[in-house]
DRENDOZA-195548 format. One record per residue: x, y, z of N, C-alpha, C in turn. Coordinates in steps of 0.02 Angstrom, whole numbers, plus 32768, in hexadecimal, padded with zeros to 4 digits. Example, Ala and Ser with C-alpha at 12.3 -4.5 7.8 and 13.67 -1.06 7.14 Angstrom:
REM DRENDOZA-195548
82947EE4818682677F1F818682947F5B818682827F90816282AC7FCB816582858002818A
REM end
This chain:
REM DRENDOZA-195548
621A2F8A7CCB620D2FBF7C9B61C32FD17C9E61A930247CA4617D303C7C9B615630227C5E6100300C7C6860FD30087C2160D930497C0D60E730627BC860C230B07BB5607C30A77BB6605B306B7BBB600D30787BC05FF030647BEF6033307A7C30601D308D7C6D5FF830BA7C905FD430C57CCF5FBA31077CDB5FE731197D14600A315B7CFC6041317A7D296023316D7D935FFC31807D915FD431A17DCE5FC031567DE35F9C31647E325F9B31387E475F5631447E555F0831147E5B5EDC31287E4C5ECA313F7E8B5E9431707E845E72319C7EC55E31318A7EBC5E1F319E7F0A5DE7318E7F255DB431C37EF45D7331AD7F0B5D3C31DB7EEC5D3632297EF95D4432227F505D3D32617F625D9E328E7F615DB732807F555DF5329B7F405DE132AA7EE25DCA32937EC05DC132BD7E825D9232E07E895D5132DC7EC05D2C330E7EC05D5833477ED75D7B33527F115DAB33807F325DDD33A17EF35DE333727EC15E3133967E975DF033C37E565DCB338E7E485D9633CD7E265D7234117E485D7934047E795D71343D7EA75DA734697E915DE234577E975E0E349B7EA75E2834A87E645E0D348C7E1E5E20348C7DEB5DE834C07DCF5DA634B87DE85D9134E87DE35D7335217DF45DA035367E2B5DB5356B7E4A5DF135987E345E1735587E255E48358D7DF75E4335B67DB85E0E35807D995DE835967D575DB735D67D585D9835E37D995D7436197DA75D8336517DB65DC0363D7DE05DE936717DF15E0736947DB95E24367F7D935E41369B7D5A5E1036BF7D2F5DE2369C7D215DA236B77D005D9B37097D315D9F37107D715D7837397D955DBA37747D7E5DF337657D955E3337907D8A5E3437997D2F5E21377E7D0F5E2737B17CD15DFD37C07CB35DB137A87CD45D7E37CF7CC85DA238277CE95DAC38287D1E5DB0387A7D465DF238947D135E1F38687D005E4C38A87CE25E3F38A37C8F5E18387F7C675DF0388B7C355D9D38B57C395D9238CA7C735D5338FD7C775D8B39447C8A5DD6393D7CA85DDB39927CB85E07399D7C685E0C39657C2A5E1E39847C035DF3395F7BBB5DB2396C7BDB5D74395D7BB35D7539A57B805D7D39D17B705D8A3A1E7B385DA139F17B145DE339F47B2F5E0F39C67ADE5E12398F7AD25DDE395F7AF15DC139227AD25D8A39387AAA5D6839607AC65D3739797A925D3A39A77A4F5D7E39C57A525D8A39E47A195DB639BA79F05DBF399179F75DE9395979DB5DBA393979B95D81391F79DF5D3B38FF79B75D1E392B79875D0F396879935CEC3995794A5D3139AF79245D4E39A079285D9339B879015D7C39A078BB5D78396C789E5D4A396678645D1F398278405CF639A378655CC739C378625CC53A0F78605CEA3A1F788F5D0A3A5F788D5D403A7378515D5D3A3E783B5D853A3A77F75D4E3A4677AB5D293A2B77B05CFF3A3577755CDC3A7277745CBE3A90779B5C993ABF77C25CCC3AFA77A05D0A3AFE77AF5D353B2F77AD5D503B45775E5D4F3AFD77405D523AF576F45D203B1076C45CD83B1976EE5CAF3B3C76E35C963B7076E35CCB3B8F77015CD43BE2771F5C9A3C0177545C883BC177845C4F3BB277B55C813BBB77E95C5F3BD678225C873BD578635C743B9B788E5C9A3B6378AB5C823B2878BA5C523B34790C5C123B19790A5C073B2179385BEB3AF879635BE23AD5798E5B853A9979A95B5D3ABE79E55B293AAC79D85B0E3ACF7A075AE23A9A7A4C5AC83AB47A6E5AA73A827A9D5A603AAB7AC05A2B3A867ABC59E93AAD7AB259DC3AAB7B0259F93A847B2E59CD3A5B7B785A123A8F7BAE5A063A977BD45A333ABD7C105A5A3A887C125A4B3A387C285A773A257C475A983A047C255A9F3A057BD05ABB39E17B865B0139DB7B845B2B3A137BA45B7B3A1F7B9D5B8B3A027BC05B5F3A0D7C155B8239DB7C425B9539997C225B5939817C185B44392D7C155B7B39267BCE5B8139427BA05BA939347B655C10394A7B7A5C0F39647BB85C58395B7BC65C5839147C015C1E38F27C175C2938BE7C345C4038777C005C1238867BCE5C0F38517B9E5C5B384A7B7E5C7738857B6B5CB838897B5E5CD138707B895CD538777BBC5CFB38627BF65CF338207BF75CCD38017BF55CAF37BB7BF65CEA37877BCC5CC637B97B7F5CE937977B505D3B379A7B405D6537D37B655DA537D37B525DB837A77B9A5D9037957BCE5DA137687C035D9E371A7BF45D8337047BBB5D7536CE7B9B5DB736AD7B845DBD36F57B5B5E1036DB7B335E5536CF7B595E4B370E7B8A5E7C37137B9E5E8936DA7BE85E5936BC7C035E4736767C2B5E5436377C125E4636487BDC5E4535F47BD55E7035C67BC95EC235F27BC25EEF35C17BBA5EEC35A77C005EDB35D07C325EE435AA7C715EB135747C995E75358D7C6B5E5735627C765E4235117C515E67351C7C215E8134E47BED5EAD34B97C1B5EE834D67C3A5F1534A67C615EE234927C8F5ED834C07CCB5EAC34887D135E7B34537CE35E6B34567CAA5E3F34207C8E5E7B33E07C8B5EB934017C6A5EEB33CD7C525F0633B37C9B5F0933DE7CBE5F3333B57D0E5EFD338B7D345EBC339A7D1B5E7B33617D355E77331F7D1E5E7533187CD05E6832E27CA65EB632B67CB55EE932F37CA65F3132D17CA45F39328D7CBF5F2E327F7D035F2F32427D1E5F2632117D125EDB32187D065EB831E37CD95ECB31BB7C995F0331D97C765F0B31CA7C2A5F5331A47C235F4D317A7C015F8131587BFF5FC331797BE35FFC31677BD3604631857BBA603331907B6D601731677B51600A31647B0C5FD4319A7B005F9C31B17B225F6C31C67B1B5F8532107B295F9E321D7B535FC532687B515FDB32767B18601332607AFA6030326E7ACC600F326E7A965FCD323B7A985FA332477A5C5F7632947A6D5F6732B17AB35F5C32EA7AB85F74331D7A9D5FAA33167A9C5FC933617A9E5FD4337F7A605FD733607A295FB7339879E75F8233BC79E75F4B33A07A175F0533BA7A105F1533F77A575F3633EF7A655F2934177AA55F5034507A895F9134517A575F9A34967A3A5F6934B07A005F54348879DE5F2E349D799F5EF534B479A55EC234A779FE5E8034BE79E85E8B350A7A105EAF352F7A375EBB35807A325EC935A479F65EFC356E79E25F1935A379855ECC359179655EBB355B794C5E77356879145E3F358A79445E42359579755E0C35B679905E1C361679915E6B361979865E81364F79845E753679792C5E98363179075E94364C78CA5E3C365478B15E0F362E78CD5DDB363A78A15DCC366E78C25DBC36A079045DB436DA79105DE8371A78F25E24370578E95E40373F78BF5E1F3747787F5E0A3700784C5DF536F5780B5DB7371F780B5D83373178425D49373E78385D6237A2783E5D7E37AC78715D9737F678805DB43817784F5DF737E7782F5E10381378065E03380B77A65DD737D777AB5DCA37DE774B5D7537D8774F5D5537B777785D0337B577735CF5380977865D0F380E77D25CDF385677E15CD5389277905D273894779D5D3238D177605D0438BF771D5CFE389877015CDF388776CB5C87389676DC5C68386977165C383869771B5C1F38B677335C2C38D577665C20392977765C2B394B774C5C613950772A5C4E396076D85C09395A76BA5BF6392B76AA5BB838F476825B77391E76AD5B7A391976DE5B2C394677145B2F3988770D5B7239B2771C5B8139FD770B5B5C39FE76C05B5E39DA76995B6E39F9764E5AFE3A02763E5AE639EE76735A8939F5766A5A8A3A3C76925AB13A7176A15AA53AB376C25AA73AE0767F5A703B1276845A563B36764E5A4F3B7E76895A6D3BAF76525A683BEA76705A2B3BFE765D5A133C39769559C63C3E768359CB3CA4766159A13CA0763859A33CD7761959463D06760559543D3875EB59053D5575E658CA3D1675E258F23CF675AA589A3CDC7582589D3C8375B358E63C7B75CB58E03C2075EA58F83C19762B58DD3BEF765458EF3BE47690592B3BC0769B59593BBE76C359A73BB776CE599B3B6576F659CA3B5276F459D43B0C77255A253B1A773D5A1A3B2277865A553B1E77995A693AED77D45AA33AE177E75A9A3AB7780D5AA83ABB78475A7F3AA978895A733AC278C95A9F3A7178F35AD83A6978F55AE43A1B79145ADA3A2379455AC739FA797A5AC43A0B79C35B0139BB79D35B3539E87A115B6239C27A2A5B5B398B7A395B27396D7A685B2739287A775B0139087A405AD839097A025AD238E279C45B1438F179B05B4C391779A15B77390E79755BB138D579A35B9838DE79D05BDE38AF7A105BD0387879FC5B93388F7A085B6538277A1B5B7237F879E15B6C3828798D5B7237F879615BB637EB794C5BF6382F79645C393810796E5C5237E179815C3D37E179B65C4E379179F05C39377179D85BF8375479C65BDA372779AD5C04370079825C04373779525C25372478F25C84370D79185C91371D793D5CDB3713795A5CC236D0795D5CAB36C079AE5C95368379D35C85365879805C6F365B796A5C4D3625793A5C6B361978F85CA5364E78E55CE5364078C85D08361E78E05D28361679215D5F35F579595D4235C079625D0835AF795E5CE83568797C5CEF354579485CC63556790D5CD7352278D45D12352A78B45D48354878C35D9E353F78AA5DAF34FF78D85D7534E378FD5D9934A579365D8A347278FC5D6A347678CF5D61342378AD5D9C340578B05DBD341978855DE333E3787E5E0D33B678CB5E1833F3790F5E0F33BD792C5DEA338B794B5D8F339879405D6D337679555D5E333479375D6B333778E45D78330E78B35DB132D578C55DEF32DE78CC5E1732DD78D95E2232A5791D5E0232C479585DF732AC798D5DD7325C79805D953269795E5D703234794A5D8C31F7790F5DC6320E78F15DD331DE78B75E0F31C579035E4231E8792B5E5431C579675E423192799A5DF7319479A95DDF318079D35DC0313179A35DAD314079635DA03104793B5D4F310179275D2F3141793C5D02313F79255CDA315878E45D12317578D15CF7317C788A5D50317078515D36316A78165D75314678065D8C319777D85DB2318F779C5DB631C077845DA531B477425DA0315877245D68315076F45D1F317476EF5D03317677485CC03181773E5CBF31E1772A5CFD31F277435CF7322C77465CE9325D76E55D1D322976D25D1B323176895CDD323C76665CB431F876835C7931E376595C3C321D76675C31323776B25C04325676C85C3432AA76AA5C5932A776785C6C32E6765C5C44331E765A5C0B3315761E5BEB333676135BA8335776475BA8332B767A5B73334276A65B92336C76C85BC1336E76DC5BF5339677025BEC33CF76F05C0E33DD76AF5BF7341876765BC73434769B5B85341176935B42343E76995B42344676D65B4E341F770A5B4A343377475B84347577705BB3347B77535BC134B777565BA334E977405B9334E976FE5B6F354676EF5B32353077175B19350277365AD1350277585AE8351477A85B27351077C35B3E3523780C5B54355E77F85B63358677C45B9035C477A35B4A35EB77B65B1A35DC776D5AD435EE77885AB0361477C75AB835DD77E85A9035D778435ACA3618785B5B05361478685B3F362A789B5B54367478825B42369578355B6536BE78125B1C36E578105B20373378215ADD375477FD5AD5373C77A65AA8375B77A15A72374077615A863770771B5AD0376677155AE7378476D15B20376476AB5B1D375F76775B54374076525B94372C766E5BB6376C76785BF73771768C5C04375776D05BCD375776FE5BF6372977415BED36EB773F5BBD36CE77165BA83696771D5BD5367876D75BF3369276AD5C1E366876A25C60367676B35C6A369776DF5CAE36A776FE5CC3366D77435C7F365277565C83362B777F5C7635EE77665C5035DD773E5C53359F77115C81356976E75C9535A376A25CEC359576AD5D1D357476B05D33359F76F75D62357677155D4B354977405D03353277625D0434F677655D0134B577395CEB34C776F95D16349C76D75D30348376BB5D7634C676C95DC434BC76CC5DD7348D77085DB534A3773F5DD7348977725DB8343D777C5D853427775C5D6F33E677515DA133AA771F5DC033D177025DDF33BD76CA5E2833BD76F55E3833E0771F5E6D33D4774F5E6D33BF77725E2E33B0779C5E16338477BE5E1F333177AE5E1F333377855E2732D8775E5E7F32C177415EA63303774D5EE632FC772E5F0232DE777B5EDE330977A65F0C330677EC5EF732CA78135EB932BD780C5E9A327778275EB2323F78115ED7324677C65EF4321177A85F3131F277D05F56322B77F95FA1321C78235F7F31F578555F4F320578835F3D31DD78B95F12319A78C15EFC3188787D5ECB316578665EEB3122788F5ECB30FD78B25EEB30B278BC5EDE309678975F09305C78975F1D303678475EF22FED786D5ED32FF478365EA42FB778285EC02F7378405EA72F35787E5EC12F0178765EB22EDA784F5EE82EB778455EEC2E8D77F95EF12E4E78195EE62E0977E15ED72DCC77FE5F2F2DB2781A5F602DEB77ED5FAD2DBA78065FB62DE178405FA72E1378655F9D2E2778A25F8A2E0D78DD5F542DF978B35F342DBA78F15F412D83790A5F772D6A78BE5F842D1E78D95FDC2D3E790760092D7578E260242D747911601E2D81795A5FE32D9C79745FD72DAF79A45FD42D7279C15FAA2D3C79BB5F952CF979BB5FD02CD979D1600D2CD479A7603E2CB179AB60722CDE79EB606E2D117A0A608B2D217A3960672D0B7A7C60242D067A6B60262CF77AAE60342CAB7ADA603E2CAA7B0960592C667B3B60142C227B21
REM end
């Protein structure tokens, strides 16, 4: 009988994992390269998909939505970046696997299976915290910046607002990227109460620092106004507080002294 905390594979030489990381990431590049080109020939409606927000408030305002770009070569470079970034998303399930068909070998029967929650959960929380930031932060916050435009008349000077495309991209992506990253706590949390290095007592106790250290990463990652910075704050921690419910299932259970002696008493 197989035992499960066997390693399936049979071990390889040095230069055979240099060779399989080779072609693992080649495949990873490749893919990257193929949806970079068909996310740049339908970079328009990645990009109108990104100011769609914006263009929504704009319109509510009886403003015609517009961005502009001051440099000749601004549109180019801001339909690459799109391109970039809808090649990110749309890559990485594949490049998630050649990671998983690399390590795979290596990991025991038990250790897979302890994988594979994390391997569905960190696309969805990386998915949901970029929807969370698009569809309830943007609207609220572009709202909140629109609402400092003053029409200008005889006796006062007007403020209107001039966005230029690649600042409004750049801080899209950003505020995406840095929503999706910290929706990973809980499995990075998670990972670590698995692995045994942090327990989920300690997690309890260091509560309140947590607290602050989110609105202080909310802070840093969110422009410098109320509404994003606690839109991203939050729910981390919510998701800290879920973070410690879910770490609780994987937590290894403490050895105890009647553990030991049965262990003791099995062996020869």
């Amino acid at each position: 009988m197989q035992d499960n905390g066997a390693v399936e594979d049979k071990p390889m030489p040095l230069l055979e994992h240099l060779m399989e990381l080779r072609r693992r990431l080649i495949w990873s590049l490749a893919t990257f390269v193929v949806a970079f080109l068909l996310c740049y020939h339908f970079s328009g409606e990645i990009y109108r998909f990104l100011a769609a927000p914006l263009a929504s408030i704009m319109r509510q305002k009886g403003e015609q939505p517009h961005l502009i770009y001051t440099a000749l070569y601004e549109a180019f470079f801001t339909y690459v970046r799109v391109a970039v970034f809808g090649a990110f998303f749309l890559s990485f399930p594949m490049i998630a696997i050649q990671a998983w068909i690399f390590i795979a070998p290596g990991l025991y029967k038990n250790e897979k299976k302890a994988f594979a929650p994390f391997l569905i959960a960190t696309p969805v929380l990386f998915v949901a915290g970029g929807a969370l930031a698009y569809y309830l932060v943007f609207p609220f916050a572009w709202k909140f910046f629109l609402s400092f435009q003053q029409l200008g008349g005889a006796n006062q000077m007007g403020i209107e607002l001039q966005a230029r495309v690649s600042e409004y991209l750049n801080l899209v992506t950003k505020m995406i990227m840095a929503f999706g990253i910290c929706f990973e706590l809980p499995v990075i949390l998670t990972l670590l109460v698995r692995a045994g290095l942090v327990g989920t007592g300690q997690l309890r106790r260091v509560r309140r620092y947590a607290y602050v250290a989110a609105f202080a990463v909310a802070a840093v990652l969110a422009p410098p106004d109320a509404i994003t910075m606690l839109g991203l704050a939050i729910p981390l921690v919510g998701l800290y507080e879920v973070s410690i419910l879910t770490a609780r299932l994987v937590e290894p259970k403490p050895i105890t002294a009647d553990d030991d002696d049965e262990t003791s008493s099995t062996l020869p």
